[in-house]
C-alpha positions in Angstrom: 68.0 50.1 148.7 65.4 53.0 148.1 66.3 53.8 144.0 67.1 51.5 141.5 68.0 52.2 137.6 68.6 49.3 135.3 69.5 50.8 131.5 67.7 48.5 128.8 68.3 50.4 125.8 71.1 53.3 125.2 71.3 54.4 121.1 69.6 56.7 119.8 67.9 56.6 116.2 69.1 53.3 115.6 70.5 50.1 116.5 73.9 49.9 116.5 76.9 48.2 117.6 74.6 46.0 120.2 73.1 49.0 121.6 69.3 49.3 121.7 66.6 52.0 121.5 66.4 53.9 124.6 64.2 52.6 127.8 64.9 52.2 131.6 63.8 50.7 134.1 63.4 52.9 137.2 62.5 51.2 140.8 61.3 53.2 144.0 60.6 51.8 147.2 59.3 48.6 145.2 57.2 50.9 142.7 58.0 49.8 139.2 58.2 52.6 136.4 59.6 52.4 132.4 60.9 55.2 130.8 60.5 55.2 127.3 59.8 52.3 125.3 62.0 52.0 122.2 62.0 49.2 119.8 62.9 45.7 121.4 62.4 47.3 124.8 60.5 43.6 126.1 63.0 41.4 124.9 65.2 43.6 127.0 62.8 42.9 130.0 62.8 39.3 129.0 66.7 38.9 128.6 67.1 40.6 132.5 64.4 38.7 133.4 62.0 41.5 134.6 58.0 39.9 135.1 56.3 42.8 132.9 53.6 41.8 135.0 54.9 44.4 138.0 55.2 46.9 135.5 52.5 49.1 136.9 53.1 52.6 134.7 55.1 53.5 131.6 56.4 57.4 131.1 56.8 58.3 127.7 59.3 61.5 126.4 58.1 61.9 123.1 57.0 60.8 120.1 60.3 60.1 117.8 60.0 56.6 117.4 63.1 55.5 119.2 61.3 56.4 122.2 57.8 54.6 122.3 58.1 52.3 118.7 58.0 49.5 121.5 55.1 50.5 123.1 52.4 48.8 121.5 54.0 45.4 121.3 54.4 45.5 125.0 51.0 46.4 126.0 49.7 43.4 123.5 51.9 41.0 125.4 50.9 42.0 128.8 47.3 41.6 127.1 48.2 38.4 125.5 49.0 37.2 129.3 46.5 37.7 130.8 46.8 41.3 131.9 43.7 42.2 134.2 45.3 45.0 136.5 45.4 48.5 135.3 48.0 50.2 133.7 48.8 54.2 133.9 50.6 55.9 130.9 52.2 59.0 131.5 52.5 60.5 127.8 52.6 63.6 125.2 49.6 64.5 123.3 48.6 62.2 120.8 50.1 58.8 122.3 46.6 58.0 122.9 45.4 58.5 119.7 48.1 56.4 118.1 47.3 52.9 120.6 43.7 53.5 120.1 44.0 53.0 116.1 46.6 50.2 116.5 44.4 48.4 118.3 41.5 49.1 116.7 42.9 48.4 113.2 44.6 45.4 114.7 40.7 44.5 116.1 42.2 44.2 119.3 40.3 44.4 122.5 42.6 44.9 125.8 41.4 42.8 129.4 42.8 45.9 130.8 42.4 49.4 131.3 44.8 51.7 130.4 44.9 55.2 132.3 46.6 57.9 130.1 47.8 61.0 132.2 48.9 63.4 129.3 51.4 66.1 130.1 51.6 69.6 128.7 54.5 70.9 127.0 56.3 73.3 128.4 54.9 73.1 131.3 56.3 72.3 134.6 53.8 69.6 136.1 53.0 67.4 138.5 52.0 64.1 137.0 52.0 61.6 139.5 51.7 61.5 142.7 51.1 58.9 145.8 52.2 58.5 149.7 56.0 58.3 148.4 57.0 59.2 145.2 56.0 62.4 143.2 57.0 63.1 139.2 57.2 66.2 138.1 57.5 66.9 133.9 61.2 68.8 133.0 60.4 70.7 129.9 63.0 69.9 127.2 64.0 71.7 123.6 64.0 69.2 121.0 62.0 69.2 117.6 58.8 68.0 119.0 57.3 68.2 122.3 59.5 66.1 125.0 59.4 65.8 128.6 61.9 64.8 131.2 60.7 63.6 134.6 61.9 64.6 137.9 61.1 61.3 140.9 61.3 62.6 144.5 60.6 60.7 147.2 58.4 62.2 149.9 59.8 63.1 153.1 59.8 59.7 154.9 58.7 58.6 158.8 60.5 59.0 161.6 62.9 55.0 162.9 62.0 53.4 165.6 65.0 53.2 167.8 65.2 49.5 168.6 68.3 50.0 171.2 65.9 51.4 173.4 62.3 49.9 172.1 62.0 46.6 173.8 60.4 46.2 176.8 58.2 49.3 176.5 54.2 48.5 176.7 53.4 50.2 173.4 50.7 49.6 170.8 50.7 49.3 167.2 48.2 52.4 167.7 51.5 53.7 169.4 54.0 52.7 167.0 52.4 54.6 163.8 52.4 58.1 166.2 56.3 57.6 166.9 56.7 57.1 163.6 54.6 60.6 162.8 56.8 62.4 165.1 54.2 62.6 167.9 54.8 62.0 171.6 53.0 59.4 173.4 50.7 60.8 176.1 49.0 59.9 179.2 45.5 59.8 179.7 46.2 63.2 181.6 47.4 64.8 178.5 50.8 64.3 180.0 54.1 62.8 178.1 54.5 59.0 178.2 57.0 58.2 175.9 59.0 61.3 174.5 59.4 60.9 170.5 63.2 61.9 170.5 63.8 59.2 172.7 62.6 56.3 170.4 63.0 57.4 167.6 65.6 57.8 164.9 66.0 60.7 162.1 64.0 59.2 159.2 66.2 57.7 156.0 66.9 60.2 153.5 65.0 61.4 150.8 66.1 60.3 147.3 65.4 61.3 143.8 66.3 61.0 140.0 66.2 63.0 136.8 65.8 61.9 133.7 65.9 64.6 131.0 65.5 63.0 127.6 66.4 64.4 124.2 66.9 68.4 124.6 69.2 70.9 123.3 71.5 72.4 125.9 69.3 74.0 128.2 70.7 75.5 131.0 67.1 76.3 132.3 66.5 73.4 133.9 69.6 73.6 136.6 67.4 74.8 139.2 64.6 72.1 138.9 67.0 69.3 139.2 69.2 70.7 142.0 70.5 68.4 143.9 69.3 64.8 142.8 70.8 62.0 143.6 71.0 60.9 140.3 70.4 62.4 136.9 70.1 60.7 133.4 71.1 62.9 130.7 71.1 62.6 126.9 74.7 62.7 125.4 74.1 62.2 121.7 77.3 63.4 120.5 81.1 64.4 121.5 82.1 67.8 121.3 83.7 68.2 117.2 79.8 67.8 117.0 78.7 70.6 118.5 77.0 72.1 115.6 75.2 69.0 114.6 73.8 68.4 117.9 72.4 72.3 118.3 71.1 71.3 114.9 69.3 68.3 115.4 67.9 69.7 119.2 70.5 67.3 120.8 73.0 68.1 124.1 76.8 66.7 123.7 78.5 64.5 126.4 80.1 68.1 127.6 77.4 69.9 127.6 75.5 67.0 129.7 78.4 67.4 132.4 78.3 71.1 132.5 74.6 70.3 133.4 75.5 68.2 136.3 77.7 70.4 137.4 75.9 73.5 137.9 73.1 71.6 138.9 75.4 69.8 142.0 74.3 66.1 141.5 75.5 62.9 142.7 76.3 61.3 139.6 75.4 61.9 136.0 74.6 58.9 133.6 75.7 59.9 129.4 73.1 58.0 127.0 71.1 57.9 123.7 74.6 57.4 121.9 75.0 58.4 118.1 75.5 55.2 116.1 78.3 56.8 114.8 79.9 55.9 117.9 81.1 52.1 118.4 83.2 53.0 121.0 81.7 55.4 123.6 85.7 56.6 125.0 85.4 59.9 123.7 81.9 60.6 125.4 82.7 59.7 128.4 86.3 61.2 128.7 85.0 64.6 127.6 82.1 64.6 130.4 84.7 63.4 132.8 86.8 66.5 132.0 83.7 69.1 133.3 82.0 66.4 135.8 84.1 63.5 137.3 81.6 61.9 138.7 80.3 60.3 135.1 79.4 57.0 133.7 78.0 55.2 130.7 74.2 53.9 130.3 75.5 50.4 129.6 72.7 48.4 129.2 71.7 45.6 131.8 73.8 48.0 134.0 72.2 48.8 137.5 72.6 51.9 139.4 71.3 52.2 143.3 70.9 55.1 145.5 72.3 55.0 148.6 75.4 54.1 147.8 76.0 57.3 146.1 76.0 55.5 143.3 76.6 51.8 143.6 76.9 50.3 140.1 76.4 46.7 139.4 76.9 44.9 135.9 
């Protein structure tokens, strides 16, 4: 398994009907990343039993509260146990304004350091970046600045082909070229071991979209061409229409008209409307543009490959 995305909370403004605030929990190649951080988001973590202690950076959309009102209550828990590893925190401007008065009001001192990348909005932007994984900012339309993020692995190394591996006098020296792409040569310069011959294509390269509150935006089709998986907010069903142009929100339809244009693997419909107890009516409408549709059900896990093994 290369992606993982567990759903923790799935309302929007408020609690309802045993749905929480939105967060997720988004796993790459053993890299640990939560998206948003609304209210109750580490009792969530607690009741799926997730160690916050792996929990190595936090992305934050924006700045409505059902979106980061969790935030400081988790970052004084990690503190609380013993928290000595440093965390990154990818926000919008002025998150780190806010956590520096509620601790200092609160007189509270962290054992950690917290490294704050803040994006720009409107801006396309790289914001993290390592040997696998890059996230890139997806500009949204809501009423205050807010950011999607776009994961993509990095193009992976070459397999070793174990079939025809054993037996050959290689070292690990060897082993890491192979898995480059290079030949191994001969003192003489000459080919030893040709590459295509031990080695497999490498695994695919995965990635996932999450575009958080936004008005319909057909703008940002081409950025999210082709992922795996996208995440898209579906605050209302279509007789709302108005009321979600309104209020800088996208409707389950208009979230599947995204997917579609945009040729994804599977869409995922969430920050529900607490007018909604039952979420039928979002989902059959998405279904209707984009088949390939589900629910953010929280404690639900979706893994890429699979293309898009769910587990409840």
């Amino acid at each position: 398994m290369s992606l993982e995305l567990q759903i923790l909370g799935s309302n929007s403004a408020a609690f309802a009907h045993r749905r929480h605030h939105t967060s997720q929990l988004f796993r790459i190649q053993n890299q640990l990343f939560l998206i948003d951080c609304g209210e109750g988001t580490q009792l969530l973590l607690k009741k799926y039993q997730v160690k916050i202690s792996k929990i190595d950076y936090i992305l934050i959309s924006h700045l409505h509260g059902d979106h980061y009102f969790g935030l400081i209550g988790l970052l004084s828990t990690m503190h609380l146990f013993g928290r000595e590893k440093e965390l990154t925190l990818i926000a919008p401007p002025g998150l780190a304004e806010i956590i520096s008065l509620q601790l200092k009001h609160s007189q509270t001192w962290l054992m950690y350091k917290i490294n704050y990348v803040e994006w720009t909005p409107g801006e396309i932007e790289t914001v993290f970046e390592n040997q696998q994984v890059t996230i890139q900012t997806i500009p949204m339309d809501h009423g205050v600045p807010c950011a999607g993020f776009l994961f993509k692995e990095k193009e992976k190394r070459r397999r070793i082909h174990r079939e025809v591996f054993s037996g050959l006098d290689l070292t690990p020296i060897d082993i890491t070229r192979l898995k480059n792409g290079e030949d191994i040569l001969n003192p003489d310069g000459s080919i030893k071991h040709e590459n295509r011959k031990l080695t497999l294509d490498p695994h695919p390269q995965f990635s996932y979209a999450y575009c958080s509150d936004t008005k319909y935006k057909p703008g940002i089709v081409d950025q999210i061409k082709n992922v795996n998986l996208l995440y898209h907010e579906s605050t209302f069903a279509d007789d709302m229409e108005e009321r979600a142009h309104s209020t800088y929100h996208s409707t389950a339809k208009e979230a599947a008209k995204i997917a579609k244009e945009a040729n994804v693997g599977k869409l995922i419909l969430g920050h529900f409307s607490a007018r909604y107890r039952e979420l039928d009516v979002i989902l059959e409408e998405a279904i209707t543009v984009f088949p390939n549709t589900e629910l953010a059900i929280e404690g639900t896990k979706f893994t890429v490959p699979d293309n898009v093994k769910k587990e409840s």
